[in-house]
N, C-alpha and C positions, 0 to 999 in steps of 0.2 A: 760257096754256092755261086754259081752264073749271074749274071746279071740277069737270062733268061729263068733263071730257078728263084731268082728275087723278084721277079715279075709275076711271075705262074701263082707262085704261095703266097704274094700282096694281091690278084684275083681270086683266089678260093678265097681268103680271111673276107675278102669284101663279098662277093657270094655266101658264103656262110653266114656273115651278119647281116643279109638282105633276108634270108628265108626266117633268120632267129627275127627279127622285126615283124615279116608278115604272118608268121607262122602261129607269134604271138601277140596280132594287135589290139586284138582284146580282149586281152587279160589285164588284170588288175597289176599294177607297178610290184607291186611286192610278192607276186607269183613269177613273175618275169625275173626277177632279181634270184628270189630262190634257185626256179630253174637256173640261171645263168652259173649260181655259186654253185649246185650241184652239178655243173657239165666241168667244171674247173676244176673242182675234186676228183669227177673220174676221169679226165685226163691224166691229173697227176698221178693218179693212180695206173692209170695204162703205163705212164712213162715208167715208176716204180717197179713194176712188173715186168716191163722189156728191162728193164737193167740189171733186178733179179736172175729174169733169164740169160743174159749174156755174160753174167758170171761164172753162170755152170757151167 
């Protein structure tokens, strides 16, 4: 990756964890965490299923 593509994707991740902050400021700690563990899951799960896919 570019140093400009290391840039770009180190701005969404902090984007991203700006909206997951306001999006959820008030919610209780342990809905916020749930959420968090279930968006990690279906990531991994996205990334499982493109790799399924590019087997075929």
């Amino acid at each position: 990756m570019t140093d400009e593509g290391v840039a770009r994707l180190a701005a969404f991740r902090r984007h991203q964890r700006a909206a997951f902050e306001f999006i959820t400021r008030d919610w209780p700690v342990d809905e916020r965490l749930q959420l968090a563990r279930l968006l990690i899951k279906y990531v991994d799960s996205v990334a499982q299923a493109q790799g399924a896919s590019a087997d075929r």
